[in-house]
N, C-alpha and C positions, 0 to 999 in steps of 0.2 A: 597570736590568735588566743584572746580571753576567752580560759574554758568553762569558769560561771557564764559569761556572757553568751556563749556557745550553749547551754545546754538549758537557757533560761530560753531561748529564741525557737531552738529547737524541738517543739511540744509536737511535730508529725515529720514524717519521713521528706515529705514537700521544704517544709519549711529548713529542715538538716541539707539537703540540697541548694537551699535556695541562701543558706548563709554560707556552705561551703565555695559556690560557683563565687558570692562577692568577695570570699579573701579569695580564692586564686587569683581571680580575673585583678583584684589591688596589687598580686604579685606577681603581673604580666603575663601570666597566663592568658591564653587566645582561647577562644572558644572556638570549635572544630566542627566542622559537617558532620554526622557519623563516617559517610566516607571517605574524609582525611584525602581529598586526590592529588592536593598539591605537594611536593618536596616538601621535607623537614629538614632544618640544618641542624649543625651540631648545638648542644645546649638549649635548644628552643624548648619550650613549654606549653603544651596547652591543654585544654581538658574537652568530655566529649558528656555531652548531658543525656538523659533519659529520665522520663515521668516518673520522681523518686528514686533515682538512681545517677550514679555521677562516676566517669573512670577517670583520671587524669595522670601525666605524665610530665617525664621530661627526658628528653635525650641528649646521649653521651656526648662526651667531650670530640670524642676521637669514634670513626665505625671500623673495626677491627675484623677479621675474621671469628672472633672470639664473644664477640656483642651478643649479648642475646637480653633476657627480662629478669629484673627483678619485681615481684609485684607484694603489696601487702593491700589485705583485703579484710573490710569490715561490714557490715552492715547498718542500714539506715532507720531498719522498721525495729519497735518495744511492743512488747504485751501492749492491749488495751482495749479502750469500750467504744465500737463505734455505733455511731448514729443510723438508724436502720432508713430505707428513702422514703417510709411512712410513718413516723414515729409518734405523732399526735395521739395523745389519750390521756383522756380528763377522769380525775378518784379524785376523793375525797376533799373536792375545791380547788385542786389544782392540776395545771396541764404538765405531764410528764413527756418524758419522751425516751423513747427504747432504744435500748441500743445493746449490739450484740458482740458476744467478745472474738477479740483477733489477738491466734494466740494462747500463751496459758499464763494468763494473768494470776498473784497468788488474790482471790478472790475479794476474803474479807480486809485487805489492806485500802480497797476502793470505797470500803464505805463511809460515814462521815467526814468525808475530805469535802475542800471546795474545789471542785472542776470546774475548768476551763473547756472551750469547743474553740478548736481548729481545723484547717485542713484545703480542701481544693475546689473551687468553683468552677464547672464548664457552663459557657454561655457563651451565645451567638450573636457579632455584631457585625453588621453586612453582607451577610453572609456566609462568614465564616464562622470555624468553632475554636474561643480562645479558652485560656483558662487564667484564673487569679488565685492568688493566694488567701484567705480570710483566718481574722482570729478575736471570736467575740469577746466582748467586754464584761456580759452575766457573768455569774456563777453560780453555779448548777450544787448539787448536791444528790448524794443516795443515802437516806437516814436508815441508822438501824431500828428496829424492837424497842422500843426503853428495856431494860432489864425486868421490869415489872410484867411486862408482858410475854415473857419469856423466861420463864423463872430458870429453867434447869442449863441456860446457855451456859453458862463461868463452868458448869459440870462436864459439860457433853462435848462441849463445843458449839463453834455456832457454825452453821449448814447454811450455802446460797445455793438456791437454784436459779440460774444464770439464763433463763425464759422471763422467770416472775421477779429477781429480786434487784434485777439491774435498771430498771425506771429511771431515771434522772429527773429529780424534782428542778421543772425551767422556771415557770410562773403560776401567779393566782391567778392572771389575765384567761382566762378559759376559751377566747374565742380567738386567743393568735395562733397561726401556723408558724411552725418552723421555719417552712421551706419562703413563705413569706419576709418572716426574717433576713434568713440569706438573701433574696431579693433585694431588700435593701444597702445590701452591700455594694451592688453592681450599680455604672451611671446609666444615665437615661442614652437607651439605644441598644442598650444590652437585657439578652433576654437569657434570665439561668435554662439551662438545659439541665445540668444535672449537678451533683456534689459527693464528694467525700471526706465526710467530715467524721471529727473522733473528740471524745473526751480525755483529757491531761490534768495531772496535779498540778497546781495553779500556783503552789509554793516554790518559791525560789531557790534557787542550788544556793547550799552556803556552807560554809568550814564550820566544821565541828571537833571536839575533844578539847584539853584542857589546854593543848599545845596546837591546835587547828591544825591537829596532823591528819584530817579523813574529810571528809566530802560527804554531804548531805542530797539526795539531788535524787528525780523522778528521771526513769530514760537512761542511765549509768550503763545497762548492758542496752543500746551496745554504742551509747555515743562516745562513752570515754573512749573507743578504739576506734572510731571515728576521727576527733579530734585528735588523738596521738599520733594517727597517718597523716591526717592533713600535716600537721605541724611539723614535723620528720620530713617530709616534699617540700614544705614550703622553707623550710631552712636547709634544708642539705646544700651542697654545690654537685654540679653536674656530674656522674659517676664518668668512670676514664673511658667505659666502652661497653656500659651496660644499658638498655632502656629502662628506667626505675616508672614503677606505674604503683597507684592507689587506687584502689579500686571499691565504690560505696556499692554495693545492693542492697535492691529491696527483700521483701518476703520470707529474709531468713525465720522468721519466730512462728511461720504457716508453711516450711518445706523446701521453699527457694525456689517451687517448680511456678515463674512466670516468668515475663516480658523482659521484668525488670531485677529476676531475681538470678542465684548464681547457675541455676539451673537453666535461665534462660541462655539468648545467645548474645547478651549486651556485652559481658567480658571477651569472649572469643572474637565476636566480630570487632572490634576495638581493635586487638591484639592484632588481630591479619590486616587491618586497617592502617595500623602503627608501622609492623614491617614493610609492607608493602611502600608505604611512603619512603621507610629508613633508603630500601632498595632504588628508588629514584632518584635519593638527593644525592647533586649535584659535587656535594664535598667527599661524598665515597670516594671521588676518585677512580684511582687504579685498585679498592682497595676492595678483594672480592670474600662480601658479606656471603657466609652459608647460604645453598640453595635452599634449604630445608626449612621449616618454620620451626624456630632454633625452642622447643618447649621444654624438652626431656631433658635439656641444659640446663636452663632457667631453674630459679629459685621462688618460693614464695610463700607469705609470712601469711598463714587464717589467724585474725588480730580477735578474738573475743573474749567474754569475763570468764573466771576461774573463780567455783566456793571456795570460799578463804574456808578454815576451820570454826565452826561456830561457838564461843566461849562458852556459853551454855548448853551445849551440846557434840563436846568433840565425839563424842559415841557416834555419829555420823558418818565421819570419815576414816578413811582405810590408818591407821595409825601412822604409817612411814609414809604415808603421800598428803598430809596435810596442811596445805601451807595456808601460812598466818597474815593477816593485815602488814604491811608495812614490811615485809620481808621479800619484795623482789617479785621479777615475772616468773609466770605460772607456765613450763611444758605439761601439755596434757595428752596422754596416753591412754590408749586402751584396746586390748586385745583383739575386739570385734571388730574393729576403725569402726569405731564412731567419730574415733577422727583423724587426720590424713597421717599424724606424725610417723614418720618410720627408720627404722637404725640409722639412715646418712641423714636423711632432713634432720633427724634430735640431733646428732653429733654438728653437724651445720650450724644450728639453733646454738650447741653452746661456744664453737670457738667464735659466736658472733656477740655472747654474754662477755666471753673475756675480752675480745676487742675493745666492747663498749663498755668494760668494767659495770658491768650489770647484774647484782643477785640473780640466782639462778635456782625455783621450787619446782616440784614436777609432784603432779596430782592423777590419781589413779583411786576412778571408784571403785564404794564397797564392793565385794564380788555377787552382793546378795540383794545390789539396788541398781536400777536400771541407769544410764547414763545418758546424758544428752547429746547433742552434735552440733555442728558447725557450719561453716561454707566450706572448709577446707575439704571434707569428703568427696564433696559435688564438684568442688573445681577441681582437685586432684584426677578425679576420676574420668573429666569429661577431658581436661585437658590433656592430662599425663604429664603435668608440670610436679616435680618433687614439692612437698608440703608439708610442712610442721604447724600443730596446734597452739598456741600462745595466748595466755589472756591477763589478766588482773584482778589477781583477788577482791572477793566482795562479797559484803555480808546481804541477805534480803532478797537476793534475784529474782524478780520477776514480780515483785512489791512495787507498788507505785511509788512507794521512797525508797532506796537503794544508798549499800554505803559501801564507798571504797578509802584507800589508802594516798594520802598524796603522792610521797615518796614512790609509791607500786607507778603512778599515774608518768612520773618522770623519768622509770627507770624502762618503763614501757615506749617514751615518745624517743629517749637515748637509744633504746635496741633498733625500733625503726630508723633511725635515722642515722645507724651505722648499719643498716640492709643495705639503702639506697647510698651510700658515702665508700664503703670500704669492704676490699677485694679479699674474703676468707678463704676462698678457693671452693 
């Protein structure tokens, strides 16, 4: 699975979904009901969709008394500027269009970029209401100030306010609608109903440094841990008696709390979805699987990014918790749980670094700077499934261009896929 190619495709939550469902499904992966009514035998794979959100699995070799989940868990949704569902309005000779941020994008990184619009079309054909995918061809723009007209910026800094300053310059055409546009995406018979659509850096992920050791690329938190699960699933071989699940949500970067995010109930019902079928199939046997929904056994990986140390600025981070580009995966800790890590999941966490012979950093904010979170809290919590923090250092977070480490990117997809491969206890 090409991870330039993967994170060049990937410009909305839709579209990360909609390139992960075609490598499963090339690696025989089945697409599933959500509720999974049939038998599963041993080794079978399949995955279960939801609008922006994707779980997938695969089951054991063998069903033991001893079977229960390993799961690693990432999310699908990045900062960004979406398009509001009125967004027409004509300054200064040309038609803009608004768009409102999702998320805490770092603000002035969006401006003189070229943007792209992507994202999700509903419309109605026979009756029914389908949806498509779309991703237009324009490029859009937010200009700054010239410096001339702003004289004290380079001093002060420069200030957005994210009502007035996020415009998107579309066209000089002053009399196109947007939603028009979209309309023409759709064939004759189809009638748009609605959209969700967003702006993205238009620029290409590409290898950077003198030795192409780092990764350039818009979207890095949080598809690089995206693609590291996928690819861990889709290469492992079947565990001897565990269910290994991956698991995409939406909404992490807005709270998690929806449909399709971890606070929803798309993982959980999955999961009693999964055992329940385990419980039917056929090849159990005489072999009697726990009555219990086996959770507070199970293991599982919250896959997100970690601030690497900032060279021009290591006065940011706590001194002994600062780990650097290229030096390995990142445990992340913190007093308050902001994230789920706790004394057995770290220790878990690392006899599974020496397994995989995996660098091993552990990061812990300043005590004087507020810290951010995960899915790990929210699954940990609703589930009661043990849970450790993990991510991948990276410089830029939450910038429309983001930089991480190659090395960091390999030594992250090696630990997942010594989750789902081998038994640490």
């Amino acid at each position: 699975m090409n991870f330039l190619e993967f994170l060049n495709y990937s410009v909305t939550p839709y579209h990360t979904v909609e390139f992960l469902r075609r490598e499963f499904s090339l690696a025989g992966f089945e697409c599933m009901d959500a509720a999974l009514g049939t038998p599963l035998a041993s080794g079978k794979a399949c995955f279960v969709e939801r609008c922006g959100a994707l779980v997938a699995f695969r089951m054991p070799r063998n069903f033991t008394t001893k079977t229960r989940f390993r799961l690693a868990l990432a999310h699908t949704d990045f900062p960004a500027l979406k398009i509001t569902p009125n967004p027409d309005k004509v300054s200064g000779g040309v038609l803009k269009l608004h768009a409102e941020v999702y998320g805490s994008p770092l603000y002035t990184s969006w401006l003189d970029r070229d943007l792209g619009y992507a994202g999700m079309l509903a419309y109605e054909k026979g009756g029914r209401v389908q949806t498509k995918l779309v991703r237009g061809q324009a490029l859009l723009r937010i200009p700054q100030l010239a410096v001339h007209l702003n004289r004290s910026v380079n001093q002060d800094g420069l200030k957005v306010n994210s009502q007035t300053d996020f415009d998107a310059l579309f066209t000089a055409n002053q009399t196109t609608k947007f939603v028009n546009v979209l309309r023409s995406e759709l064939a004759e018979g189809e009638r748009l109903l609605d959209f969700d659509v967003q702006l993205f850096d238009s620029q290409v992920a590409i290898y950077g440094g003198l030795e192409n050791e780092w990764v350039y690329s818009g979207r890095l938190d949080n598809l690089s841990s995206c693609h590291a699960i996928a690819e861990a699933l889709l290469t492992a071989e079947p565990a001897a008696d565990d269910v290994c699940v991956a698991c995409f949500v939406n909404n992490e970067e807005v709270g998690s709390v929806s449909r399709d995010g971890a606070a929803g109930n798309f993982v959980r019902s999955t999961l009693e979805a999964v055992w329940s079928a385990c419980r039917q199939t056929e090849s159990v046997g005489a072999v009697a699987l726990p009555v219990d929904f086996p959770l507070e056994s199970s293991f599982a990986l919250s896959v997100d990014m970690a601030h690497a140390v900032h060279p021009n600025h290591p006065e940011k981070h706590e001194e002994n918790h600062a780990p650097v580009l290229g030096g390995g995966v990142v445990l992340k800790t913190n007093s308050q749980k902001k994230y789920a890590s706790d004394l057995l999941s770290s220790a878990k966490l690392r006899r599974l670094c020496e397994v995989a012979k995996v660098p091993l950093q552990v990061f812990v904010t300043r005590g004087d700077m507020p810290c951010g979170s995960t899915v790990g809290p929210t699954v940990s919590a609703s589930l009661g499934i043990p849970t450790v923090d993990v991510g991948e250092p990276m410089l830029s977070m939450h910038s429309i261009r983001e930089m991480m480490a190659v090395a960091d990117h390999q030594s992250m997809t090696a630990l997942v896929k010594a989750l789902f491969s081998v038994e640490v206890g």
